[in-house]
PDB file with SEQRES, HELIX, SHEET and CRYST1 records, atoms N, CA, C and O in Angstrom:
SEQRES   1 A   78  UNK UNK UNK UNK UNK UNK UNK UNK UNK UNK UNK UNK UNK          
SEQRES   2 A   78  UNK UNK UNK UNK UNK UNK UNK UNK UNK UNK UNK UNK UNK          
SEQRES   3 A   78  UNK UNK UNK UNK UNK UNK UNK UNK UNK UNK UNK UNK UNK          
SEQRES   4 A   78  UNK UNK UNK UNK UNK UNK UNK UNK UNK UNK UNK UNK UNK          
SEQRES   5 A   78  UNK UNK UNK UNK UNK UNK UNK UNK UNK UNK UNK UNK UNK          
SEQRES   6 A   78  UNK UNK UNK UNK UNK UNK UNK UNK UNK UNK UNK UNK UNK          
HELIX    1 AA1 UNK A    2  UNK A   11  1                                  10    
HELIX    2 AA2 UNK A   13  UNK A   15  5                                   3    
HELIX    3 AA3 UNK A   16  UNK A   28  1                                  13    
HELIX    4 AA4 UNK A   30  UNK A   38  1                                   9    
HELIX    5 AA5 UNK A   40  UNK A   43  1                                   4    
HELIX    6 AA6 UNK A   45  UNK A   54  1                                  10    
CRYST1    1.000    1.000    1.000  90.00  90.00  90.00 P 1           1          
ATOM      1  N   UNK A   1       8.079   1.479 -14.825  1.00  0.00           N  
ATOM      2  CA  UNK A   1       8.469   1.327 -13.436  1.00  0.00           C  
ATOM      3  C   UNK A   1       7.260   1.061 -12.544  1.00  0.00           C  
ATOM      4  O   UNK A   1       7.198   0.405 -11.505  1.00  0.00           O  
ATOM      5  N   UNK A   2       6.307   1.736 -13.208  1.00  0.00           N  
ATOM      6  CA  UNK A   2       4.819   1.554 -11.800  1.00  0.00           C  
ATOM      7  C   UNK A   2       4.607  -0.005 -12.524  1.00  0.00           C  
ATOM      8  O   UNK A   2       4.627  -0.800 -11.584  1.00  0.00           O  
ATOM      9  N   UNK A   3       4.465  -0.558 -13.478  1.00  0.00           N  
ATOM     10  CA  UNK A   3       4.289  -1.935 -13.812  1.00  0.00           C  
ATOM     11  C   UNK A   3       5.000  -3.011 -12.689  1.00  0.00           C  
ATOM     12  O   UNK A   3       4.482  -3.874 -11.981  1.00  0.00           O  
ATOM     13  N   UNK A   4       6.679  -2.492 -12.875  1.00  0.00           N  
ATOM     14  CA  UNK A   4       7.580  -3.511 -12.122  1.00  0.00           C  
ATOM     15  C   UNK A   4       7.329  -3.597 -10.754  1.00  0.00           C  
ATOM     16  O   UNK A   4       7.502  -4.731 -10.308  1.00  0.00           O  
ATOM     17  N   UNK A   5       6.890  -2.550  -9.752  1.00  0.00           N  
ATOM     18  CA  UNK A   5       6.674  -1.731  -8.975  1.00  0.00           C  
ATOM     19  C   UNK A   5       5.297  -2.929  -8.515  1.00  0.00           C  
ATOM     20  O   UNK A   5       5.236  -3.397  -7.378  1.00  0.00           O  
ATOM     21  N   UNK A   6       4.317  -3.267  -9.572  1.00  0.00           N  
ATOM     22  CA  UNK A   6       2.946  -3.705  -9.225  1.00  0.00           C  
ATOM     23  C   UNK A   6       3.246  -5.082  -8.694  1.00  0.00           C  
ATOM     24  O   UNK A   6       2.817  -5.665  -7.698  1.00  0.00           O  
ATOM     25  N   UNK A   7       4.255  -5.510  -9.800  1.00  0.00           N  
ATOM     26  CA  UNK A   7       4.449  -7.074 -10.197  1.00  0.00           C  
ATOM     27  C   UNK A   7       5.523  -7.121  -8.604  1.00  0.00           C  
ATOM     28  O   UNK A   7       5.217  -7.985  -7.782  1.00  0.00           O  
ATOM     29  N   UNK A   8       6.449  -6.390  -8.351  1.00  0.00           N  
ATOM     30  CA  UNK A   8       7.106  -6.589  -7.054  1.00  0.00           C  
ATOM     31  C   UNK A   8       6.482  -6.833  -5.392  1.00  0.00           C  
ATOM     32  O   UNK A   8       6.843  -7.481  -4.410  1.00  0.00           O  
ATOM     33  N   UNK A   9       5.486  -6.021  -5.693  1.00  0.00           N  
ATOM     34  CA  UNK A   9       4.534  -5.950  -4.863  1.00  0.00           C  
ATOM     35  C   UNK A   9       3.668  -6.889  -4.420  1.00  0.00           C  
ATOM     36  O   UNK A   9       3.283  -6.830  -3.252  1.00  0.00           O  
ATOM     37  N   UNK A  10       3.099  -8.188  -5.518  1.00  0.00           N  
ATOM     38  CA  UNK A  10       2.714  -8.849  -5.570  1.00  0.00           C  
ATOM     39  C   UNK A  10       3.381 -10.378  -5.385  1.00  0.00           C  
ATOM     40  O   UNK A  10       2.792 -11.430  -5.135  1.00  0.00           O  
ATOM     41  N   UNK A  11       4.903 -10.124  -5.607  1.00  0.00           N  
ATOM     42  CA  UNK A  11       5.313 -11.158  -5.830  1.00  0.00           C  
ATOM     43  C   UNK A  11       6.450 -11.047  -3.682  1.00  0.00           C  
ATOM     44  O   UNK A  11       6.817 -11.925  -2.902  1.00  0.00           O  
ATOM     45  N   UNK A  12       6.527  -9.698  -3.662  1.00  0.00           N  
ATOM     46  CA  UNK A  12       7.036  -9.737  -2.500  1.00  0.00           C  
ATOM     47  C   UNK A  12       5.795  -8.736  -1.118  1.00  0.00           C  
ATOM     48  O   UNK A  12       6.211  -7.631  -0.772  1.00  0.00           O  
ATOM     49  N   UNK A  13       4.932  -9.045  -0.721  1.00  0.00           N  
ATOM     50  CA  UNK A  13       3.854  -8.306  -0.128  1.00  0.00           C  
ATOM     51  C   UNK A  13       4.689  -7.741   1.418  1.00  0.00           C  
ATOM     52  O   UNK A  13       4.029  -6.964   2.108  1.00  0.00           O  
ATOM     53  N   UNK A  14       5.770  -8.042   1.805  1.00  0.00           N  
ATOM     54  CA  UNK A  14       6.183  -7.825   3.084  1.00  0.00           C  
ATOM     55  C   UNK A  14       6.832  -6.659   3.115  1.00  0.00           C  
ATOM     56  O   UNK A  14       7.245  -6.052   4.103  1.00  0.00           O  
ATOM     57  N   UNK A  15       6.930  -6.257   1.516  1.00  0.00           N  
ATOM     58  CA  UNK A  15       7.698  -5.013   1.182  1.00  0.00           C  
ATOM     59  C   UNK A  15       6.691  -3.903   1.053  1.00  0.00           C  
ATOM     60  O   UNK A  15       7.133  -2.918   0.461  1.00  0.00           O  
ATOM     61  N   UNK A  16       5.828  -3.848   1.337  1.00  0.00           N  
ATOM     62  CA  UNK A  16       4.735  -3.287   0.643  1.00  0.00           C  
ATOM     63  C   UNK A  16       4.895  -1.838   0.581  1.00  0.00           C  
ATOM     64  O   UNK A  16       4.510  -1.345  -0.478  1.00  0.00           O  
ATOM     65  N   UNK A  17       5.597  -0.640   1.872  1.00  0.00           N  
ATOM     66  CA  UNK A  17       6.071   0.369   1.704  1.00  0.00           C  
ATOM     67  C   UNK A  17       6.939   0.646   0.847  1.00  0.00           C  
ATOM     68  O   UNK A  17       6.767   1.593   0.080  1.00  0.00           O  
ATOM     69  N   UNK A  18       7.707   0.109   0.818  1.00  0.00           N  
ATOM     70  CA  UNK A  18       8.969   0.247  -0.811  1.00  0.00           C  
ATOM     71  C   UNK A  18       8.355   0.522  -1.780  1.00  0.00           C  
ATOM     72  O   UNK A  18       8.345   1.613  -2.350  1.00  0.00           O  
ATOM     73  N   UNK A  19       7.522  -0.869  -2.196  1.00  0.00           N  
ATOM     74  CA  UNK A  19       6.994  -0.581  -3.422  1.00  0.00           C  
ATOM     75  C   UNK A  19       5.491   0.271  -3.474  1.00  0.00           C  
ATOM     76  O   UNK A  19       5.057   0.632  -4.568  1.00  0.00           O  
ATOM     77  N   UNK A  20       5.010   0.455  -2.666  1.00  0.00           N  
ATOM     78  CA  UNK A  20       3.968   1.564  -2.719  1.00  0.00           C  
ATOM     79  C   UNK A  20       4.128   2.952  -2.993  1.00  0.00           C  
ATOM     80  O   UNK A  20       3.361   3.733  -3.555  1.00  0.00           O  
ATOM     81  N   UNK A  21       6.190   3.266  -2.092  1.00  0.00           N  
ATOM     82  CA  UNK A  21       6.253   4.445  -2.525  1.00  0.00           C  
ATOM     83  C   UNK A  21       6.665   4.622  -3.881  1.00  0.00           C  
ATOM     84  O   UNK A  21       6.397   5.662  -4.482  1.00  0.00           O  
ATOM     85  N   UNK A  22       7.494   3.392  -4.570  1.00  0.00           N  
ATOM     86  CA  UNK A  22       7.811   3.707  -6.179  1.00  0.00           C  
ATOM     87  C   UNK A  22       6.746   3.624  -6.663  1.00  0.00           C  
ATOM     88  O   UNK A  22       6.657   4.479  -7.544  1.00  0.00           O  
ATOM     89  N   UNK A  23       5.521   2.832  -6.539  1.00  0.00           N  
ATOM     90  CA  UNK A  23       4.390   2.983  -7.695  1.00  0.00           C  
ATOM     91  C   UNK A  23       3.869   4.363  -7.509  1.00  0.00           C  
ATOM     92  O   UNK A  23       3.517   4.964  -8.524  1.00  0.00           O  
ATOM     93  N   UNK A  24       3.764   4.989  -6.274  1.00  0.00           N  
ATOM     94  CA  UNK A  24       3.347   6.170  -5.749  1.00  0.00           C  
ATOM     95  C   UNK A  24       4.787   7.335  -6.675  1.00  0.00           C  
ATOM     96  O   UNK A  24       4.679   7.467  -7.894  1.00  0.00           O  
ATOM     97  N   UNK A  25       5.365   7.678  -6.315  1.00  0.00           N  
ATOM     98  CA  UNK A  25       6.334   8.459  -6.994  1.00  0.00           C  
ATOM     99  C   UNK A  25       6.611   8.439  -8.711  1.00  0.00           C  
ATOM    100  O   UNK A  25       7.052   9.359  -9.399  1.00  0.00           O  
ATOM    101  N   UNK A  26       6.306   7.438  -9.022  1.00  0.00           N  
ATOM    102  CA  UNK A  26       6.647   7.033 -10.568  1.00  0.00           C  
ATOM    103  C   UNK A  26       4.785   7.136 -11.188  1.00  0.00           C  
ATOM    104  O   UNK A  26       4.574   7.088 -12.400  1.00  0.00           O  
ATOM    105  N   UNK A  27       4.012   7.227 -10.531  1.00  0.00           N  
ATOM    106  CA  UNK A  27       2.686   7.610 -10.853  1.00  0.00           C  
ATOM    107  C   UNK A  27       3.021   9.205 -10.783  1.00  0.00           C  
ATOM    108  O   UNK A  27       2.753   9.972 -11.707  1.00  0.00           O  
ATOM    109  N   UNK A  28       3.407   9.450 -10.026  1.00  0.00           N  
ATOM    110  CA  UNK A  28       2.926  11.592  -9.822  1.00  0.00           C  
ATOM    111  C   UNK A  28       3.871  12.062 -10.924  1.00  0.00           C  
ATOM    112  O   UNK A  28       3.557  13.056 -11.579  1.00  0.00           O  
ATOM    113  N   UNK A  29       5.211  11.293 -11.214  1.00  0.00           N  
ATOM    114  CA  UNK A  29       6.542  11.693 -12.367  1.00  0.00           C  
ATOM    115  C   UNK A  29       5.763  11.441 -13.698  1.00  0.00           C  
ATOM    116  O   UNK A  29       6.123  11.968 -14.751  1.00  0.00           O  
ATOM    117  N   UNK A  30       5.042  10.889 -13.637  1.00  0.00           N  
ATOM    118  CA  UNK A  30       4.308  10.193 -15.631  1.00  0.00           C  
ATOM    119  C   UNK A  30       3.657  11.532 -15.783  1.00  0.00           C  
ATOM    120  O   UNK A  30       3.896  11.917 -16.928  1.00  0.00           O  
ATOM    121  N   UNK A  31       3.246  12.034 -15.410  1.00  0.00           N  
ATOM    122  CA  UNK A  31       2.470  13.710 -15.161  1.00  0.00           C  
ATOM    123  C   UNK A  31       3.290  14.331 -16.307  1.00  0.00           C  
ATOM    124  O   UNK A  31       2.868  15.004 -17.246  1.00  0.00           O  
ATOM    125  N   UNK A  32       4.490  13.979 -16.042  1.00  0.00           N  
ATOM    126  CA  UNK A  32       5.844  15.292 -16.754  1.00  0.00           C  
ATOM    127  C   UNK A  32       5.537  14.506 -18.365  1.00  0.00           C  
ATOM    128  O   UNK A  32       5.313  15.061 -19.441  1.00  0.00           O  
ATOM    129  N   UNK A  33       5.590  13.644 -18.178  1.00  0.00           N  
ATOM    130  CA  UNK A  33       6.175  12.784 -19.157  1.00  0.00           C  
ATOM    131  C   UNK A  33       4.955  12.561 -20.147  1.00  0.00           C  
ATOM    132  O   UNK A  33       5.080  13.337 -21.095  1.00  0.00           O  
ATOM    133  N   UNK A  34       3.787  11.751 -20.264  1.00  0.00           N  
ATOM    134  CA  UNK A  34       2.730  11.630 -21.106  1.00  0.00           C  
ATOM    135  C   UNK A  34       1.569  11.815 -20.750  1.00  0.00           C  
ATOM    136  O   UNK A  34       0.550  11.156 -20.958  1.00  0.00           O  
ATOM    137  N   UNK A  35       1.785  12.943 -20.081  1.00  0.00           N  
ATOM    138  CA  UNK A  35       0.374  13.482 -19.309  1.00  0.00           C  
ATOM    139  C   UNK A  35      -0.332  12.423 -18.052  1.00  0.00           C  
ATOM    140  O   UNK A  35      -1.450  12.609 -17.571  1.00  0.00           O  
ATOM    141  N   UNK A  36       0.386  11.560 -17.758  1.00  0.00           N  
ATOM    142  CA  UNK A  36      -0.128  10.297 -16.765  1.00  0.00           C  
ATOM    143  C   UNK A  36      -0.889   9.323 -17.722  1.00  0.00           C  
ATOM    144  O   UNK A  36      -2.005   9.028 -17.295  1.00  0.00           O  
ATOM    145  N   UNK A  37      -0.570   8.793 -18.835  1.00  0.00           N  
ATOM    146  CA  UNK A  37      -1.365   7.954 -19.139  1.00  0.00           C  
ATOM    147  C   UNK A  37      -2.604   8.298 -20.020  1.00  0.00           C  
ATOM    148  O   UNK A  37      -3.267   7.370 -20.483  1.00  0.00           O  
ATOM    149  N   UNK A  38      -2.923   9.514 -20.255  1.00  0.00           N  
ATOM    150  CA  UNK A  38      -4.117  10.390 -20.548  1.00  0.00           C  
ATOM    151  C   UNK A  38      -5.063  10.224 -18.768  1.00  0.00           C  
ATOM    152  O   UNK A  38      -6.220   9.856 -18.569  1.00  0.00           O  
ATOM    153  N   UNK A  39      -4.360  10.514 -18.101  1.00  0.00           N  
ATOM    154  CA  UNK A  39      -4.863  10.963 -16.187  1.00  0.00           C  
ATOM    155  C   UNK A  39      -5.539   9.585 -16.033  1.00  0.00           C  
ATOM    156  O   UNK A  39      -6.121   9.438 -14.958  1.00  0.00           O  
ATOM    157  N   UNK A  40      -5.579   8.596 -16.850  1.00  0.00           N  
ATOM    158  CA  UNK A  40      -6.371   7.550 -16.285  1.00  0.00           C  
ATOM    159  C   UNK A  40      -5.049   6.377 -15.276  1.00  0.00           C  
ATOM    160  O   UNK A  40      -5.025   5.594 -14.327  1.00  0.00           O  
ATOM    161  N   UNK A  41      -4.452   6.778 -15.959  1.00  0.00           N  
ATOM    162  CA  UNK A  41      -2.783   6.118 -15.610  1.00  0.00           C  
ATOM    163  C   UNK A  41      -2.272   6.768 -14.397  1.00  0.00           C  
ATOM    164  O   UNK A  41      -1.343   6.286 -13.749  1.00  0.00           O  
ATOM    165  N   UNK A  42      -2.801   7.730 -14.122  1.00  0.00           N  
ATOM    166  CA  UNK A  42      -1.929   8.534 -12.845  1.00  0.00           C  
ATOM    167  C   UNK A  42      -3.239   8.151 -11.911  1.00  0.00           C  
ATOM    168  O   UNK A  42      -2.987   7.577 -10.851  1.00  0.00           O  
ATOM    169  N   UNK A  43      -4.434   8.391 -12.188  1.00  0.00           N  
ATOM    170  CA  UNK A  43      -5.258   8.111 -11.070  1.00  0.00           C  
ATOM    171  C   UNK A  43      -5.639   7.004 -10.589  1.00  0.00           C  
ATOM    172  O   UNK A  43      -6.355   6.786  -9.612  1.00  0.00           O  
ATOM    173  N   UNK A  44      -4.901   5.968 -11.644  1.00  0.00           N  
ATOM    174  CA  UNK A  44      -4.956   4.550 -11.011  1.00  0.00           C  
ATOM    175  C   UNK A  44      -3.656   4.108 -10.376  1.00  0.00           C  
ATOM    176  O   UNK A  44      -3.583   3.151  -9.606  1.00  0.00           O  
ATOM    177  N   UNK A  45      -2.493   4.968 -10.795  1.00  0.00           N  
ATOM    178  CA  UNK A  45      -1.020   4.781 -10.184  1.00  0.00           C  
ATOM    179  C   UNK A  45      -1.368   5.255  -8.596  1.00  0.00           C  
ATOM    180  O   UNK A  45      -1.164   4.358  -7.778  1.00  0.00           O  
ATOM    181  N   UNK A  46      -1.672   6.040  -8.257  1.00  0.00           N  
ATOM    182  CA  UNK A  46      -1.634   6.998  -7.149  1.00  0.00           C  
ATOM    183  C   UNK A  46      -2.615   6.322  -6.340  1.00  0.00           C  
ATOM    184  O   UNK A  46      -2.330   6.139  -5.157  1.00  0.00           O  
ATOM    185  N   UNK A  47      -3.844   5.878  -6.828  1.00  0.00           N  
ATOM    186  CA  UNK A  47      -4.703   4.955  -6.048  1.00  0.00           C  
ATOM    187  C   UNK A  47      -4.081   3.479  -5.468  1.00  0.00           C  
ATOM    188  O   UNK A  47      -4.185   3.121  -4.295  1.00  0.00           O  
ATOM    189  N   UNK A  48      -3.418   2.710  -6.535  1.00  0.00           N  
ATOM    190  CA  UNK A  48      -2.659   1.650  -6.062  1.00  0.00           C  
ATOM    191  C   UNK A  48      -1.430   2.373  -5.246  1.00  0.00           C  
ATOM    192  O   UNK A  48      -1.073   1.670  -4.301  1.00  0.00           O  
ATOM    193  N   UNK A  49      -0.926   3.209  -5.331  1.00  0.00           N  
ATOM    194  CA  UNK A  49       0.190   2.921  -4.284  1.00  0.00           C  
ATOM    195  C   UNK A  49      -0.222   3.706  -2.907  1.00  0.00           C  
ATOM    196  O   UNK A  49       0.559   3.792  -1.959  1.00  0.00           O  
ATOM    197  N   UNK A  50      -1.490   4.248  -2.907  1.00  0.00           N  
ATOM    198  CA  UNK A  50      -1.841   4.511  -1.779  1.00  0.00           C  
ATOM    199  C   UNK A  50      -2.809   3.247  -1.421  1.00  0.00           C  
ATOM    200  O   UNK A  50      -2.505   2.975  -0.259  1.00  0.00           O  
ATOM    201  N   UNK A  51      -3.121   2.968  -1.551  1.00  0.00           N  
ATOM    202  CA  UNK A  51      -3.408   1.041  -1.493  1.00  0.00           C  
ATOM    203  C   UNK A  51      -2.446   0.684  -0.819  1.00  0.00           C  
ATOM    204  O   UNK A  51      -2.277   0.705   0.400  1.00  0.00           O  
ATOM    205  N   UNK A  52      -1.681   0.285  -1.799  1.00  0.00           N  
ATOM    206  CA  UNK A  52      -0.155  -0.490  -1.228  1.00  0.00           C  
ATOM    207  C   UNK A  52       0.214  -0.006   0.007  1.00  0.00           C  
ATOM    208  O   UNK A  52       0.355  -0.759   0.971  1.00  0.00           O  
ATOM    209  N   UNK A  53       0.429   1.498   0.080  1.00  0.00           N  
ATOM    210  CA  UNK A  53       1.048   1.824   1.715  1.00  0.00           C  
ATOM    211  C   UNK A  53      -0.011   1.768   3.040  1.00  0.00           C  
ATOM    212  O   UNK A  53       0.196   1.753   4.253  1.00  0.00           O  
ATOM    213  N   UNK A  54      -0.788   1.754   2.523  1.00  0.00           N  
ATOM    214  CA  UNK A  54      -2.002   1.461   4.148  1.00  0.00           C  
ATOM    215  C   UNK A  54      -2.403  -0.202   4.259  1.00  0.00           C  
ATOM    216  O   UNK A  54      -3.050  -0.676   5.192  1.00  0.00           O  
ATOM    217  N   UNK A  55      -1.943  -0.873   3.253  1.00  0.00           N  
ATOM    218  CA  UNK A  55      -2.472  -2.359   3.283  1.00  0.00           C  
ATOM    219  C   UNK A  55      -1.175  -2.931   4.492  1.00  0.00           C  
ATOM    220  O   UNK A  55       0.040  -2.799   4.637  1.00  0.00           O  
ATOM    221  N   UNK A  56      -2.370  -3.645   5.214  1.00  0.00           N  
ATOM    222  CA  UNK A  56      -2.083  -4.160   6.832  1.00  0.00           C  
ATOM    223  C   UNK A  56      -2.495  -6.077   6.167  1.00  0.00           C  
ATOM    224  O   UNK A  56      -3.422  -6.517   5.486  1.00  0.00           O  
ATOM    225  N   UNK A  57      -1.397  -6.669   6.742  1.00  0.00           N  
ATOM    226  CA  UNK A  57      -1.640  -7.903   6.310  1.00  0.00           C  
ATOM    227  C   UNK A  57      -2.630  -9.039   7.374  1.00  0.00           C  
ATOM    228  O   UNK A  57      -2.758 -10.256   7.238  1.00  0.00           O  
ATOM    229  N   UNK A  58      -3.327  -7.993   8.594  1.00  0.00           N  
ATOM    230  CA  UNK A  58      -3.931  -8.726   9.298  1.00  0.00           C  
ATOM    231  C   UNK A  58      -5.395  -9.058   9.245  1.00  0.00           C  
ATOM    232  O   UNK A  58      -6.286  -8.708  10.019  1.00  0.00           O  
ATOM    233  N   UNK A  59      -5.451  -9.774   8.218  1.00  0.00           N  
ATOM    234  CA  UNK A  59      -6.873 -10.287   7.714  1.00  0.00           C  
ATOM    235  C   UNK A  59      -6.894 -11.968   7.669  1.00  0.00           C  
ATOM    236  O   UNK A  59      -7.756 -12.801   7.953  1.00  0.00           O  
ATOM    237  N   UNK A  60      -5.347 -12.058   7.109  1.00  0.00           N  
ATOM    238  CA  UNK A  60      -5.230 -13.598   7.437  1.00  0.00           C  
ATOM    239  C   UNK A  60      -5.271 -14.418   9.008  1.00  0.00           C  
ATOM    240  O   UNK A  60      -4.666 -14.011  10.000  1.00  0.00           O  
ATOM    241  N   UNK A  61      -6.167 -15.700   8.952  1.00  0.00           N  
ATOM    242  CA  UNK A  61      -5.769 -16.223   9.927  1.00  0.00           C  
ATOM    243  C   UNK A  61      -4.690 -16.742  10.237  1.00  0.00           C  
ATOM    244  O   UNK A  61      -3.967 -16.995   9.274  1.00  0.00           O  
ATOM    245  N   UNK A  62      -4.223 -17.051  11.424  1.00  0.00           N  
ATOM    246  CA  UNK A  62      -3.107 -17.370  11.757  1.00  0.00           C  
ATOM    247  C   UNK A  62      -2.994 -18.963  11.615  1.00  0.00           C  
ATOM    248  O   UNK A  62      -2.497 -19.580  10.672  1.00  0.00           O  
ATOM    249  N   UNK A  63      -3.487 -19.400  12.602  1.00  0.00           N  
ATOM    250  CA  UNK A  63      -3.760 -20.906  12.598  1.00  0.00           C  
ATOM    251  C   UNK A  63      -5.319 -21.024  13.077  1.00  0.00           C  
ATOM    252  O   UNK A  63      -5.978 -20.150  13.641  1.00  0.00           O  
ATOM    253  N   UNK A  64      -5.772 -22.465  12.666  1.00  0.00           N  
ATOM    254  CA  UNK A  64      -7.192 -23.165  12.719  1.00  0.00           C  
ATOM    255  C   UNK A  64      -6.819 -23.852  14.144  1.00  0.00           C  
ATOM    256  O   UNK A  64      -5.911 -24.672  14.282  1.00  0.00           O  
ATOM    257  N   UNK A  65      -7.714 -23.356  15.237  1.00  0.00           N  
ATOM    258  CA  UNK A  65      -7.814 -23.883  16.870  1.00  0.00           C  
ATOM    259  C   UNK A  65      -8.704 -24.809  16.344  1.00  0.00           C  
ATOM    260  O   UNK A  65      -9.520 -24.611  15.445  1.00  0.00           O  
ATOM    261  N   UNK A  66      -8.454 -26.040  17.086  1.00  0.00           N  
ATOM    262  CA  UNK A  66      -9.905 -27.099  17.034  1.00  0.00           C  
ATOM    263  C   UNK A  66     -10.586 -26.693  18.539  1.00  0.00           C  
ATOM    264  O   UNK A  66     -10.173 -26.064  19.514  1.00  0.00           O  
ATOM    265  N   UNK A  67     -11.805 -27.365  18.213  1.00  0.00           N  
ATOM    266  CA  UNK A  67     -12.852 -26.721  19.747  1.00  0.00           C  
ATOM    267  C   UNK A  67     -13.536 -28.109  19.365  1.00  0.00           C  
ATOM    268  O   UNK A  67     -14.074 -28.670  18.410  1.00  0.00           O  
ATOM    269  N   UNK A  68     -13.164 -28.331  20.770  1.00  0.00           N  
ATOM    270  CA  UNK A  68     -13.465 -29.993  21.041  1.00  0.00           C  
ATOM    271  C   UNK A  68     -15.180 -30.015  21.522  1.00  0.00           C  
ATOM    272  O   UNK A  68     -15.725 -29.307  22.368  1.00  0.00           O  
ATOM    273  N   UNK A  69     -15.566 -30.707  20.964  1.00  0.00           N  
ATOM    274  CA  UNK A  69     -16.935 -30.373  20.961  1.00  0.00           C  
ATOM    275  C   UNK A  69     -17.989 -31.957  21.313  1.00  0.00           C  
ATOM    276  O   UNK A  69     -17.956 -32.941  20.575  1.00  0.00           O  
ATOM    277  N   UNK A  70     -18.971 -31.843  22.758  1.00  0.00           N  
ATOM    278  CA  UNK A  70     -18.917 -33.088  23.499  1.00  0.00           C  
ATOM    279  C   UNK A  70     -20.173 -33.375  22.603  1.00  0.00           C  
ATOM    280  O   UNK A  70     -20.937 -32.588  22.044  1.00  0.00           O  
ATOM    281  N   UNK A  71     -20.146 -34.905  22.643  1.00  0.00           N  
ATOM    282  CA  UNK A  71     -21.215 -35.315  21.856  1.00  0.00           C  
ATOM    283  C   UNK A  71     -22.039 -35.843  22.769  1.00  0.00           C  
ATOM    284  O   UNK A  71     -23.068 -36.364  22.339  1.00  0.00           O  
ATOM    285  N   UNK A  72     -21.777 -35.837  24.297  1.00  0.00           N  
ATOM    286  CA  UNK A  72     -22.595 -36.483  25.393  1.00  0.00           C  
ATOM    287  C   UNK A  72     -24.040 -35.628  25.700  1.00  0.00           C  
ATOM    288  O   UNK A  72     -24.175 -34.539  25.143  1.00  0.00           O  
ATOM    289  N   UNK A  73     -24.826 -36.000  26.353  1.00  0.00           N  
ATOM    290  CA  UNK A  73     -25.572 -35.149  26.851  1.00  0.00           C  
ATOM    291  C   UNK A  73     -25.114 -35.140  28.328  1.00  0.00           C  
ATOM    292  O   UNK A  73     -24.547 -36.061  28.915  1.00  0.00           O  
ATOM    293  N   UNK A  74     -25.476 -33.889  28.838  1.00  0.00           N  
ATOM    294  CA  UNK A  74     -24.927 -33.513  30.114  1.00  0.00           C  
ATOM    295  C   UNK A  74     -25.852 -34.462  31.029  1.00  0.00           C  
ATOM    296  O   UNK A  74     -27.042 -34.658  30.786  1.00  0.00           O  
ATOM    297  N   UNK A  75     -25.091 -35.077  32.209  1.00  0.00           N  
ATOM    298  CA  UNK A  75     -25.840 -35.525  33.299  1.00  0.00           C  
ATOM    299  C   UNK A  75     -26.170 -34.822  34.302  1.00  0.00           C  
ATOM    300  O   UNK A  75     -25.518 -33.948  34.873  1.00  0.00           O  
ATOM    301  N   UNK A  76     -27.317 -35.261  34.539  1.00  0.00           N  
ATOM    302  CA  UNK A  76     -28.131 -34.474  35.665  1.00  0.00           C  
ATOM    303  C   UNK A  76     -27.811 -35.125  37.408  1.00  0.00           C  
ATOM    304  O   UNK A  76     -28.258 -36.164  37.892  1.00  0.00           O  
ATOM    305  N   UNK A  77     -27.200 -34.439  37.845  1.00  0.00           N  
ATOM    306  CA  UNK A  77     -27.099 -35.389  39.625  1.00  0.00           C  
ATOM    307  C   UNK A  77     -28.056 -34.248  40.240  1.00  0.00           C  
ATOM    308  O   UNK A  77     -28.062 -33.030  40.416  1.00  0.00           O  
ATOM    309  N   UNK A  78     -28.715 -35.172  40.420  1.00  0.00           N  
ATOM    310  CA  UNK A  78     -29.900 -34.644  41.747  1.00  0.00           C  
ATOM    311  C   UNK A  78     -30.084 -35.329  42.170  1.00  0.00           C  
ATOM    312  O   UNK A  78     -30.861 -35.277  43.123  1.00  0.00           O  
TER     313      UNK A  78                                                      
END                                                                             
């Protein structure tokens, strides 16, 4: 589930709380189950989905402004 959880995440990023909290919840449950992986599996589950829930998608630019840029030299009136 933290696999499907990774791959969802990646393939849908707008969801990113959803799937942060299943990779997050299904990381702390593997505990019961095969010890987390031998703890290397839980401390990388728990790291990615606390990843996942604080990741803010505002790093991308939005759009490219052009900046019109004069090739004259400025005139002098005096």
């Amino acid at each position: 589930m933290v696999t499907l959880g990774s791959v969802m995440l990646y393939r849908r990023p707008a969801e990113n709380y959803l799937w942060g909290a299943i990779i997050l919840a299904f990381s702390v449950v593997s505990i019961l189950g095969s010890m987390g992986g031998l703890m290397v599996g839980l401390v990388l589950g728990i790291l990615g989905g606390i990843l996942a829930l604080t990741w803010t998608d505002t790093g991308k630019p939005i759009g490219q402004t052009a900046i019109a840029l004069s090739t004259s030299a400025p005139s002098s009136v005096a």
